[in-house]
VOPAGU-2260 file (C-alpha; in pm, 1 decimal, decimal comma):
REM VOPAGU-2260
SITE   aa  ch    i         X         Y         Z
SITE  UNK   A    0    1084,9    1078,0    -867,6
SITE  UNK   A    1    1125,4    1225,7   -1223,7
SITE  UNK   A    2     850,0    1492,1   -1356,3
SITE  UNK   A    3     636,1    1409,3   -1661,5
SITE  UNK   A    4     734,7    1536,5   -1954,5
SITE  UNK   A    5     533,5    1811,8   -2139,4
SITE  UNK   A    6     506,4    1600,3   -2447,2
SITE  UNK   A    7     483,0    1207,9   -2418,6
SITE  UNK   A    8     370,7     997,5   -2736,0
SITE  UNK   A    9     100,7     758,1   -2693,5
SITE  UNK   A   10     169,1     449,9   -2868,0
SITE  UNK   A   11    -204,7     362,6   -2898,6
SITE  UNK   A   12    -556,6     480,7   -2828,7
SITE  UNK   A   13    -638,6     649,6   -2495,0
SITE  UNK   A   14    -828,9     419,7   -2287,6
SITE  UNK   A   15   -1129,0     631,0   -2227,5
SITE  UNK   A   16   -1362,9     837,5   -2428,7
SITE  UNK   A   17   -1216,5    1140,9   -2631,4
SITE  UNK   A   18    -915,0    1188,1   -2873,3
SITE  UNK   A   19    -544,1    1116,0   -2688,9
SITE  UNK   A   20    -438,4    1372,2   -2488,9
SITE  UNK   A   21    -233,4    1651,9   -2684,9
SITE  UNK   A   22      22,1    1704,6   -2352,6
SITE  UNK   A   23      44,8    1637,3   -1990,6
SITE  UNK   A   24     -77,4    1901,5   -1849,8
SITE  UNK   A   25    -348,0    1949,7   -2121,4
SITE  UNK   A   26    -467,8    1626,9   -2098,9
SITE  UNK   A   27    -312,4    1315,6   -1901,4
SITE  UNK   A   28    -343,5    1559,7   -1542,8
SITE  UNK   A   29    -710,9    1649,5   -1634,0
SITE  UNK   A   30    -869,3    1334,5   -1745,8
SITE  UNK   A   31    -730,2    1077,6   -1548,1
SITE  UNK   A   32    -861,8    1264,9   -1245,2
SITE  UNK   A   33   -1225,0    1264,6   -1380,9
SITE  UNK   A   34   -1168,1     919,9   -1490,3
SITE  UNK   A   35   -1099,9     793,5   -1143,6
SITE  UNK   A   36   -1383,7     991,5    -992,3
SITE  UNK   A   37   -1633,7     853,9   -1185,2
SITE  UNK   A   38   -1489,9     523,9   -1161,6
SITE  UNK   A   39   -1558,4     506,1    -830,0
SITE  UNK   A   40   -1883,9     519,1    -787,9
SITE  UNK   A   41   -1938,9     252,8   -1081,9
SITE  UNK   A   42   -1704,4      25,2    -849,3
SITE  UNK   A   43   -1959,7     141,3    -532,0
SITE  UNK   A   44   -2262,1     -26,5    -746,2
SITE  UNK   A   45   -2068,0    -293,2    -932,2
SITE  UNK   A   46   -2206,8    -668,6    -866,8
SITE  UNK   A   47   -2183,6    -771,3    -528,9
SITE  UNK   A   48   -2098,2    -450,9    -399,3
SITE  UNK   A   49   -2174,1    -379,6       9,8
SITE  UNK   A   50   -2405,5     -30,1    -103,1
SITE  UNK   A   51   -2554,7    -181,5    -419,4
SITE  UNK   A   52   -2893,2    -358,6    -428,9
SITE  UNK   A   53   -2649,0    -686,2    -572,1
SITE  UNK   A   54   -2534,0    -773,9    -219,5
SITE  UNK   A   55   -2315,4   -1118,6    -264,0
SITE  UNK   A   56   -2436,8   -1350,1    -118,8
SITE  UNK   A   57   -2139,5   -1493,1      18,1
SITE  UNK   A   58   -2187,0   -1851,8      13,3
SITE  UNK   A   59   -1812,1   -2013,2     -54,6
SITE  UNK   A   60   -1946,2   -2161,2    -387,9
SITE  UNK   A   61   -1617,3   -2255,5    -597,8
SITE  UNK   A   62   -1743,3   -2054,6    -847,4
SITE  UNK   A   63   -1943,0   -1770,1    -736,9
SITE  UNK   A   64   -1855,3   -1711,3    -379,7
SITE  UNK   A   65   -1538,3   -1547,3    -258,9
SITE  UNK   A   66   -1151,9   -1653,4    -317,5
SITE  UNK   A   67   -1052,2   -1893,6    -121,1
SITE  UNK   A   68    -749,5   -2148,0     -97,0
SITE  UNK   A   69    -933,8   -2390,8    -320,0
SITE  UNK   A   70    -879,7   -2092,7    -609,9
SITE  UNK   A   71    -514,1   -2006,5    -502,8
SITE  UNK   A   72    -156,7   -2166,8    -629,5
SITE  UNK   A   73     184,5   -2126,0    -412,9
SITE  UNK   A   74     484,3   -2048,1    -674,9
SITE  UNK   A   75     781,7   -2182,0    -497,2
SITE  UNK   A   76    1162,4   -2173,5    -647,0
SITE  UNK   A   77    1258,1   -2534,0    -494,7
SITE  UNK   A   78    1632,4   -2392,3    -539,7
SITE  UNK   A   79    1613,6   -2148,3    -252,0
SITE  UNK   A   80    1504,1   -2318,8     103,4
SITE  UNK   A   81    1369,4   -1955,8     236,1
SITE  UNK   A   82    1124,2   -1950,4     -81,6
SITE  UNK   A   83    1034,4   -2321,2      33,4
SITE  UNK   A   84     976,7   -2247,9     389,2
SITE  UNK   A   85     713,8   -1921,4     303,9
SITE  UNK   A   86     618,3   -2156,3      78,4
SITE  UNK   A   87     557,3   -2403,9     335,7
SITE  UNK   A   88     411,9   -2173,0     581,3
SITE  UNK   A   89     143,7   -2100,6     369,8
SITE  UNK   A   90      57,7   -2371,0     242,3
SITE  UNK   A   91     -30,4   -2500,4     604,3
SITE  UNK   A   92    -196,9   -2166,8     727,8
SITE  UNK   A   93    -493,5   -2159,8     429,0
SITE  UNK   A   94    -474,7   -2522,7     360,2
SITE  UNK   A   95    -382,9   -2521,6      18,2
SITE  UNK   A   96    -413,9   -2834,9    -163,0
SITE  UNK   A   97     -41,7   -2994,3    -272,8
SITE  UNK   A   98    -185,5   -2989,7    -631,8
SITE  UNK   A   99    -130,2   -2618,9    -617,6
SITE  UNK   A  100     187,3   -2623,2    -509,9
SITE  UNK   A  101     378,0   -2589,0    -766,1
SITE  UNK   A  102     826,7   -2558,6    -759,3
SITE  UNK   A  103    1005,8   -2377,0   -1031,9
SITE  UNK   A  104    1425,7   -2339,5   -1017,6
SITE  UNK   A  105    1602,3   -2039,6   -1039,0
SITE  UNK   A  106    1926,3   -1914,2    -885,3
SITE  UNK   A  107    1792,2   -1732,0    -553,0
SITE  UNK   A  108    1912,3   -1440,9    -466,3
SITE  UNK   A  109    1890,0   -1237,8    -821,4
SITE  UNK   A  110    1653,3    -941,5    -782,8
SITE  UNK   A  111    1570,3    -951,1   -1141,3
SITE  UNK   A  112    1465,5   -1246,8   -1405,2
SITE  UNK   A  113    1612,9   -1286,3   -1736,5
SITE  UNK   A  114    1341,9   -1284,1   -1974,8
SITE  UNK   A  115    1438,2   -1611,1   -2133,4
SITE  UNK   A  116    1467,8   -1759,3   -1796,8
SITE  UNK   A  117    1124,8   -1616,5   -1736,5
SITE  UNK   A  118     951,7   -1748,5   -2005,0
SITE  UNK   A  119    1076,4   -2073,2   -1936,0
SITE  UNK   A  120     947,4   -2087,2   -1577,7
SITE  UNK   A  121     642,2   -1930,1   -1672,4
SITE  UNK   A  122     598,4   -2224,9   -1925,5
SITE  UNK   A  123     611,3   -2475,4   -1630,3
SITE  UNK   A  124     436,3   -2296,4   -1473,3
SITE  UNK   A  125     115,3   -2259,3   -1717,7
SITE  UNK   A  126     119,7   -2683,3   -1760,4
SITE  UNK   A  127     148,9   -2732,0   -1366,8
SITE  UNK   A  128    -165,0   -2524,5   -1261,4
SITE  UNK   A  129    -463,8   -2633,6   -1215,7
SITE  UNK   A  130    -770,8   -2510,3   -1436,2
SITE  UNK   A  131    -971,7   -2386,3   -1156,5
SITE  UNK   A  132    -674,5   -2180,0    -990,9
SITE  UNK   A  133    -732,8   -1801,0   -1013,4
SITE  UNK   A  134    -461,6   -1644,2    -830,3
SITE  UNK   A  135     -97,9   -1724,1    -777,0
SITE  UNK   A  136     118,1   -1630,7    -457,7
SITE  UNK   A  137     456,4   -1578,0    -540,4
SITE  UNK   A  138     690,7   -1741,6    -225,7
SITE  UNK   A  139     978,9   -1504,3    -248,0
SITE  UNK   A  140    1074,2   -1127,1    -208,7
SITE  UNK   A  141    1324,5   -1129,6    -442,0
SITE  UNK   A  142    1345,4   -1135,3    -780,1
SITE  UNK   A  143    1110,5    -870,3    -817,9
SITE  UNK   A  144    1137,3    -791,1   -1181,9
SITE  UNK   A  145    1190,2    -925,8   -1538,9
SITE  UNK   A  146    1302,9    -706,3   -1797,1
SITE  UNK   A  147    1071,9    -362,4   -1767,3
SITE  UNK   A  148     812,6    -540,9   -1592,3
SITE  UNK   A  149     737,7    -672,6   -1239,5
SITE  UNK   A  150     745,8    -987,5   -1160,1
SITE  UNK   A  151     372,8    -996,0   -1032,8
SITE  UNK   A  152     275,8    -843,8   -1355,2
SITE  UNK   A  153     505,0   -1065,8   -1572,5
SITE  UNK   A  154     332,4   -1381,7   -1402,4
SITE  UNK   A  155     -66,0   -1242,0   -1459,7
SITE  UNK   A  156      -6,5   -1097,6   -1821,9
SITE  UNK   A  157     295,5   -1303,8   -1953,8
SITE  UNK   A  158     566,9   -1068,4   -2077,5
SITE  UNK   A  159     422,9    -801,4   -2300,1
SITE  UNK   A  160     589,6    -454,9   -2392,4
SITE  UNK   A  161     219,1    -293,7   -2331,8
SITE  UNK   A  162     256,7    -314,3   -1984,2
SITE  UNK   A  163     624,7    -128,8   -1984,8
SITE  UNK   A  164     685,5     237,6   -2066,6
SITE  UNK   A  165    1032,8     400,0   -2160,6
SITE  UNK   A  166    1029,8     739,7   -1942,1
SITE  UNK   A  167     703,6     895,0   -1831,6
SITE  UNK   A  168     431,4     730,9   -2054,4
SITE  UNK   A  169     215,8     541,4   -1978,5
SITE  UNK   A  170      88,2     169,4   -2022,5
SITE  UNK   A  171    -157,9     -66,5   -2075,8
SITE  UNK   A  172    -445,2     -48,6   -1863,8
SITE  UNK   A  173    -515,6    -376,9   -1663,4
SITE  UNK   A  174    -793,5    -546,4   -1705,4
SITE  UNK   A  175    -911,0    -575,8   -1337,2
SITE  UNK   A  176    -862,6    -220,7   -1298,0
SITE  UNK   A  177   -1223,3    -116,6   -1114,8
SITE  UNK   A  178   -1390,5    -416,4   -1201,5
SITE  UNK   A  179   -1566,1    -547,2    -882,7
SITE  UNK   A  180   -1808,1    -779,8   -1152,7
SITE  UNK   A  181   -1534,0   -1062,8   -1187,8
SITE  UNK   A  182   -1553,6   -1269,7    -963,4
SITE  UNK   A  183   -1303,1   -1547,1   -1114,8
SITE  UNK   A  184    -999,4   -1374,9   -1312,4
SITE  UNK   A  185    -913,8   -1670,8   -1500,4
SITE  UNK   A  186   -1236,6   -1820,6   -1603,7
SITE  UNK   A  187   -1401,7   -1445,5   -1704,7
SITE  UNK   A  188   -1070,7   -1284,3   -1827,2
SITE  UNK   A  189    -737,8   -1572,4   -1873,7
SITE  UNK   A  190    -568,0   -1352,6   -1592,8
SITE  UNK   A  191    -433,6   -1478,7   -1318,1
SITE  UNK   A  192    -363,5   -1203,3   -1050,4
SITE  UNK   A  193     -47,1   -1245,9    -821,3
SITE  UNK   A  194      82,4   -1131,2    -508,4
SITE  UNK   A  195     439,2   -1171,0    -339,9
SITE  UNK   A  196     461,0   -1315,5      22,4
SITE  UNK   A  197     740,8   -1127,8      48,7
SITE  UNK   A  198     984,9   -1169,5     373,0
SITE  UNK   A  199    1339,5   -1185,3     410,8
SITE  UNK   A  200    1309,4   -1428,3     714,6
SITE  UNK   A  201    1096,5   -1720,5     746,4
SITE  UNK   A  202     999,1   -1547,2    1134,6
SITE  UNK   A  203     870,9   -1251,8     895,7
SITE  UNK   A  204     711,3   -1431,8     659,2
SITE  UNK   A  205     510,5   -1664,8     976,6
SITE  UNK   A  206     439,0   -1270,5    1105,0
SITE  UNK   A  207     263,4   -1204,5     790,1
SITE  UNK   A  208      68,4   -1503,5     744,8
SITE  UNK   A  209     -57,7   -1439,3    1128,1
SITE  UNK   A  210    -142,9   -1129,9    1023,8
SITE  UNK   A  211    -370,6   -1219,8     717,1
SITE  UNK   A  212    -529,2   -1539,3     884,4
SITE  UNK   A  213    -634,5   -1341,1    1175,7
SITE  UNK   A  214    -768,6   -1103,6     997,9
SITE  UNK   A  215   -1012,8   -1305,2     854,0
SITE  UNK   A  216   -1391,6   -1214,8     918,9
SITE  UNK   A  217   -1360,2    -965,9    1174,6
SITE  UNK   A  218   -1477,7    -659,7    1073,4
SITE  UNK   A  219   -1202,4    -453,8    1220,6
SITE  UNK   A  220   -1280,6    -145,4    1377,9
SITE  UNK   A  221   -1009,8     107,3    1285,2
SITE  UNK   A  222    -900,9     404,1    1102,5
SITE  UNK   A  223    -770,4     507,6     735,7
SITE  UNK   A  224    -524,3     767,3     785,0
SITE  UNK   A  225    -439,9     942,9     425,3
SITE  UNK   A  226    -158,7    1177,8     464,1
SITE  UNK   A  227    -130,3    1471,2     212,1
SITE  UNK   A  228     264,0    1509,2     287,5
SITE  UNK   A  229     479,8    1834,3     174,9
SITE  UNK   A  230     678,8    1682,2     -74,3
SITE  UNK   A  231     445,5    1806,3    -383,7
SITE  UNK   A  232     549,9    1547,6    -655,4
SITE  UNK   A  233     491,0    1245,0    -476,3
SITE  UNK   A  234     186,4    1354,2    -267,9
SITE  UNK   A  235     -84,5    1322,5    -616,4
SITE  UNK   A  236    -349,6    1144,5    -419,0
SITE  UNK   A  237    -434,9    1322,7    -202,2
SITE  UNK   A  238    -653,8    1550,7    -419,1
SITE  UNK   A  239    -895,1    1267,9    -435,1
SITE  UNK   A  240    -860,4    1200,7     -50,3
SITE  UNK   A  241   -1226,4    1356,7     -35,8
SITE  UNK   A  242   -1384,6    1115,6    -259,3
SITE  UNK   A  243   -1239,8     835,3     -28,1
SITE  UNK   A  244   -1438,6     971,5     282,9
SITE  UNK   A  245   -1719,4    1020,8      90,7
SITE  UNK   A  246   -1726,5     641,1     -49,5
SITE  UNK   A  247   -1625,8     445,3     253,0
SITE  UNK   A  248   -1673,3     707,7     552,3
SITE  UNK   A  249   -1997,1     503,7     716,5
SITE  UNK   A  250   -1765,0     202,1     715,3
SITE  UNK   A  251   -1516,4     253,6     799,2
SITE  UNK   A  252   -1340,4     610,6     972,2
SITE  UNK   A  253   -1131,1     840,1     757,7
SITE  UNK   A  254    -872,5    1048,2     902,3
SITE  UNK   A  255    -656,3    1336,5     654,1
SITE  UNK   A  256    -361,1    1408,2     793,4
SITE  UNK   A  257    -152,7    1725,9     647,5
SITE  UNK   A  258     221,4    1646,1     741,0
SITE  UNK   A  259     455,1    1371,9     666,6
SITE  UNK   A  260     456,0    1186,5     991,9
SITE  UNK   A  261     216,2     900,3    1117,7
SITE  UNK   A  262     285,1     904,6    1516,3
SITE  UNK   A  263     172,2     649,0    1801,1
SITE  UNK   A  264    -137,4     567,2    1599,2
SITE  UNK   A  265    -327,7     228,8    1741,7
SITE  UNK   A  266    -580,6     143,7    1503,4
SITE  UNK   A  267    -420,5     161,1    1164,0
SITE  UNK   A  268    -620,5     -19,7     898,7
SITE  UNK   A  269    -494,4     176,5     631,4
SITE  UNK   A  270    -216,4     432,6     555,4
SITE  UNK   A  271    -159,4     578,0     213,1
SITE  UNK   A  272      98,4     874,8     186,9
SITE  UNK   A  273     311,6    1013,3     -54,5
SITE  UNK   A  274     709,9    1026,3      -0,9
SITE  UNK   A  275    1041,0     853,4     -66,0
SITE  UNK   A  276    1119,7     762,3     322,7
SITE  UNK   A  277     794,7     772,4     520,4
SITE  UNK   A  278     932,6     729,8     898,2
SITE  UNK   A  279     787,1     658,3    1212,7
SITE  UNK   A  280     601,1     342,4    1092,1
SITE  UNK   A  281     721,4     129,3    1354,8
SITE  UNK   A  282     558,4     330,4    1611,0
SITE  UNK   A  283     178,5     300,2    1488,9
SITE  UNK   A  284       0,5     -16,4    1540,9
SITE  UNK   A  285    -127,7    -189,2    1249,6
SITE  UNK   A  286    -454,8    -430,0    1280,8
SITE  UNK   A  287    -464,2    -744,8    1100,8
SITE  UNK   A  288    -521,0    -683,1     745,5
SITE  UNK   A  289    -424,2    -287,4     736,4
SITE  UNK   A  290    -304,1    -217,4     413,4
SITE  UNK   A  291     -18,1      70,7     350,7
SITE  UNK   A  292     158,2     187,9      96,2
SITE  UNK   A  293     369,2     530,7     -23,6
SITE  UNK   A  294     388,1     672,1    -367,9
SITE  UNK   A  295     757,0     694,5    -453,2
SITE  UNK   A  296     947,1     553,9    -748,8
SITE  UNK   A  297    1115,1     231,0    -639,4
SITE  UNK   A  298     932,8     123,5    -323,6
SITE  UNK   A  299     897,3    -209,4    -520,6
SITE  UNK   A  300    1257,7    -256,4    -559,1
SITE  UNK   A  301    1226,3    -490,2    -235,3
SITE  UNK   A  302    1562,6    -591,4    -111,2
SITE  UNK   A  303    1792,5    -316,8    -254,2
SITE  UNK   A  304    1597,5       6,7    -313,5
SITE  UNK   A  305    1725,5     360,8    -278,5
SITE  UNK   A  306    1389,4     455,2    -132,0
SITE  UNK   A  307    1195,3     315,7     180,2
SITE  UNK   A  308    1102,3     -33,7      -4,9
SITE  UNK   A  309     750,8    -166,2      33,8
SITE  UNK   A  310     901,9    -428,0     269,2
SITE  UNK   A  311     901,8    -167,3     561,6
SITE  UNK   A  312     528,6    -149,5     550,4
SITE  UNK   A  313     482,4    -541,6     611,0
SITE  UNK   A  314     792,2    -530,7     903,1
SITE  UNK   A  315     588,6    -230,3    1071,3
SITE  UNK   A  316     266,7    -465,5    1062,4
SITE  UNK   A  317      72,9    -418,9     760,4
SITE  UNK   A  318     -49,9    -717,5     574,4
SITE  UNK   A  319     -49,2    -590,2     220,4
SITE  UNK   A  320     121,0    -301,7      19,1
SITE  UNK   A  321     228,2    -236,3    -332,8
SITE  UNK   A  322     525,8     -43,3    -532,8
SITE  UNK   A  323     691,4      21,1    -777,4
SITE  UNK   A  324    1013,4    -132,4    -992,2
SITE  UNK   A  325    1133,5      42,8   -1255,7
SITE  UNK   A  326    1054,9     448,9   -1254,1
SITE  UNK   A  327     685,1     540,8   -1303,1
SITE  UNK   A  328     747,7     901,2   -1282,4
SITE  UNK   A  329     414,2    1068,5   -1057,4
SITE  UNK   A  330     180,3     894,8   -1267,8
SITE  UNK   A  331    -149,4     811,8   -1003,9
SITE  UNK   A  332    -250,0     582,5   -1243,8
SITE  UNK   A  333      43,3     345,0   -1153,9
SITE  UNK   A  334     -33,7     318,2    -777,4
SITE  UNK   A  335    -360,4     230,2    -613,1
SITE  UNK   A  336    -634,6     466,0    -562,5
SITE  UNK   A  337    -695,6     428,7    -203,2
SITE  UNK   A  338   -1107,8     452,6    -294,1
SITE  UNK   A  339   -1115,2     193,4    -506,9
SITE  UNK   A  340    -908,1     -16,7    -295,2
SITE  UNK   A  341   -1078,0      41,5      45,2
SITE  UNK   A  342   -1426,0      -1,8    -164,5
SITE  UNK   A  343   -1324,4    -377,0    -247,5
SITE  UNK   A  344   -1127,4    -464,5      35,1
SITE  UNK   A  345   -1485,4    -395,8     267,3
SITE  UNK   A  346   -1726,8    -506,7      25,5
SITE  UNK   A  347   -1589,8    -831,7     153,4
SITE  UNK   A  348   -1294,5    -937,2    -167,0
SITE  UNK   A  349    -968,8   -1043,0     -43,4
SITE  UNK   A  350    -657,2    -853,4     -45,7
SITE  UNK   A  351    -533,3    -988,2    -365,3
SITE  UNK   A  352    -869,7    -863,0    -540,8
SITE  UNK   A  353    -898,9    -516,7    -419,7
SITE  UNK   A  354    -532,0    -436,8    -465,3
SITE  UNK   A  355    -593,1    -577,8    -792,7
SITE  UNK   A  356    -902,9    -343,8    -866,1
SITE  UNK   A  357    -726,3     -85,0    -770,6
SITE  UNK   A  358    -430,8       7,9   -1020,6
SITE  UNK   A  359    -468,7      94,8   -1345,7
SITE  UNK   A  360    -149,1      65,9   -1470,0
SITE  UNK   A  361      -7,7    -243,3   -1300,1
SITE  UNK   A  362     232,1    -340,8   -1558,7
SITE  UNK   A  363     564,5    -173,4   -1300,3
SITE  UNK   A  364     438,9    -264,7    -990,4
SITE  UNK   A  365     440,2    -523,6    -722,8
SITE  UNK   A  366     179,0    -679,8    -518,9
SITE  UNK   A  367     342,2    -792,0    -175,9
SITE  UNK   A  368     139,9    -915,0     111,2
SITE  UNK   A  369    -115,6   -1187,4     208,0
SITE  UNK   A  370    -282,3   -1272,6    -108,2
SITE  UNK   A  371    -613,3   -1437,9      90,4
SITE  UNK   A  372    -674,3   -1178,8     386,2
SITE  UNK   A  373   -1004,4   -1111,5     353,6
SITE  UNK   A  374   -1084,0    -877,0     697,7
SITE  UNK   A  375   -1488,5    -818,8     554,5
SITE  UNK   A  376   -1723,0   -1105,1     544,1
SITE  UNK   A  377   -1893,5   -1011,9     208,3
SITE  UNK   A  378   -2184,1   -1171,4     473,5
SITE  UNK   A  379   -2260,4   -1085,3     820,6
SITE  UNK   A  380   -2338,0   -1495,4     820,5
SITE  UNK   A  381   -1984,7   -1581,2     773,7
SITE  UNK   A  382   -1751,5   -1668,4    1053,8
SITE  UNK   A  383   -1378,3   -1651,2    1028,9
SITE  UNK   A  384   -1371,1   -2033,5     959,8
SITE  UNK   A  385   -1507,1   -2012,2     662,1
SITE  UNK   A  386   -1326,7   -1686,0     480,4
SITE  UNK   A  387   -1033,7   -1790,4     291,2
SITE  UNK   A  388    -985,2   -2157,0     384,9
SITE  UNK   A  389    -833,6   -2054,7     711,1
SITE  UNK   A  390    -871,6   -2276,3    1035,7
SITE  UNK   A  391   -1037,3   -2152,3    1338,1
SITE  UNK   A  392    -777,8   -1985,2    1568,9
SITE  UNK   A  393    -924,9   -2140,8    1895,7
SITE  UNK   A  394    -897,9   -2482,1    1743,4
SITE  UNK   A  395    -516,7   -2429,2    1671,6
């Protein structure tokens, strides 16, 4: 993972208060920092939040309650029968309505989208969904990119160079970044969030959609483990691991962990570290709806990265993860802050939403996972068979 340089330009105003930074050190490194930190409390009292006085109320409305799979679209490519059996497989598991499933065609098997191409699907796309759909799941792992972009980016913001930086600069700031008050993407902002249900393997991608539908309403007890790891350059979160206990710690347990290993763990809701090739993951058990994820440089590069790809996370068990697909160099603000994610996820949004919430700088990274989890009721009322469309597990 490639340093900063001392020097980057800014090709347009810095995003929060105060003239652009001068340098990195003197001015990306200090103030993004503070930026997050005070961020996170805002998120803590946002609308609806679990510690605000806002409480949702949690009643499945179509337009004020949670996301369910009356708000969700499956992207399928019709040209690749693994894409149409995760496709499939979802579809069935949150009962999404066949007016949101909508088939595209592209040669499978390309992990990268011509930009042309793109914009053609994406056109289809745009005239096929629905007006009330909010969120898209994406029915493939691979491709993963278009151009300098993500895929899960290209598909929520169309293709735009603000979202793609040459070296270590940095990019547009998303517009969900930290904003727990909307509640519908589309309708409050024309942004429709995505998420891969990435699997190689149609047995994988059944795994995965277990995972997220049993997830659903439980509550999980479990643990957070946030490793601060030895390799210095990739391990830039964990100076705000403290803020994370403080936010969530009466909700759920926080555990830091100083070394790069992750061992025979039971009770893994989420794991956030900080190198190119965590190991071990296969021997820690992952709950339904654990999120992981490592801050590398091409963990997003699914099916051919040099690094441990994001993948590995949802083989070991996890239901959701995110990385990166071009080079991001160590920039926190392209990875999720494990506060503002955790914040979300029990406030009672799905998994799509507080991933979402969580990045700043979205524009080079992928969303993989189960878009609908949704592990926190956002009301004690709620039972599993109502979160997220999903069917009662004892009536299966």
């Amino acid at each position: 993972m490639a340093s900063p340089p001392p020097r980057p330009s800014h090709r347009r105003p810095w995003p929060w208060s105060g003239p652009a930074p001068g340098g990195w050190r003197s001015g990306w490194r200090r103030r993004l920092p503070l930026a997050l930190a005070l961020l996170l409390p805002l998120a803590l009292g946002s609308s609806g939040s679990p510690w605000s006085g806002k409480r949702s109320t949690g009643t499945g409305s179509p337009s004020h309650g949670p996301l369910d799979h009356r708000h969700l679209a499956i992207i399928i490519n019709a040209a690749d029968p693994l894409s149409e059996s995760i496709g499939g497989l979802y579809q069935a598991a949150r009962l999404v309505p066949p007016n949101q499933v909508i088939r595209v065609h592209f040669p499978p098997g390309k992990t990268s989208l011509d930009p042309g191409l793109f914009r053609r699907i994406k056109s289809s796309v745009d005239r096929q969904t629905p007006a009330h759909v909010q969120v898209y799941a994406l029915a493939w792992a691979a491709p993963y990119r278009v151009g300098c972009q993500s895929i899960t980016s290209a598909f929520s913001f169309g293709l735009d160079p603000r979202y793609c930086a040459s070296g270590c600069r940095t990019t547009a700031l998303s517009p969900l970044f930290a904003r727990g008050d909307v509640r519908r993407p589309w309708d409050q902002l024309r942004v429709r969030p995505s998420m891969m249900l990435a699997a190689t393997s149609a047995a994988m991608a059944k795994r995965l959609i277990q995972q997220g539908v049993a997830s659903d309403g439980t509550a999980p007890p479990g643990t957070a483990y946030l490793l601060s790891t030895s390799d210095a350059r990739r391990n830039r979160r964990a100076a705000g691991y403290p803020r994370v206990k403080a936010a969530i710690g009466s909700r759920l347990r926080v555990r830091f962990i100083v070394g790069d290993t992750l061992v025979g763990a039971q009770d893994v809701m989420a794991y956030i570290t900080g190198l190119a090739f965590p190991v071990g993951l296969r021997t820690n058990r992952f709950r339904p709806g654990a999120v992981a994820d490592h801050l590398t440089s091409f963990g997003g590069q699914l099916t051919d990265s040099p690094q441990m790809s994001a993948l590995r996370w949802l083989e070991a068990g996890a239901t959701g993860s995110y990385g990166t697909v071009v080079e991001p160099c160590n920039v926190t603000a392209k990875f999720p802050d494990p506060g503002l994610l955790l914040t979300y996820y029990l406030r009672g949004d799905t998994l799509i939403e507080s991933y979402w919430r969580s990045v700043a700088m979205p524009g080079q990274g992928v969303f993989i996972g189960e878009p609908l989890a949704r592990p926190w009721p956002a009301d004690a009322g709620l039972s599993p068979d109502d979160v997220a469309g999903a069917r009662s597990r004892r009536a299966r």
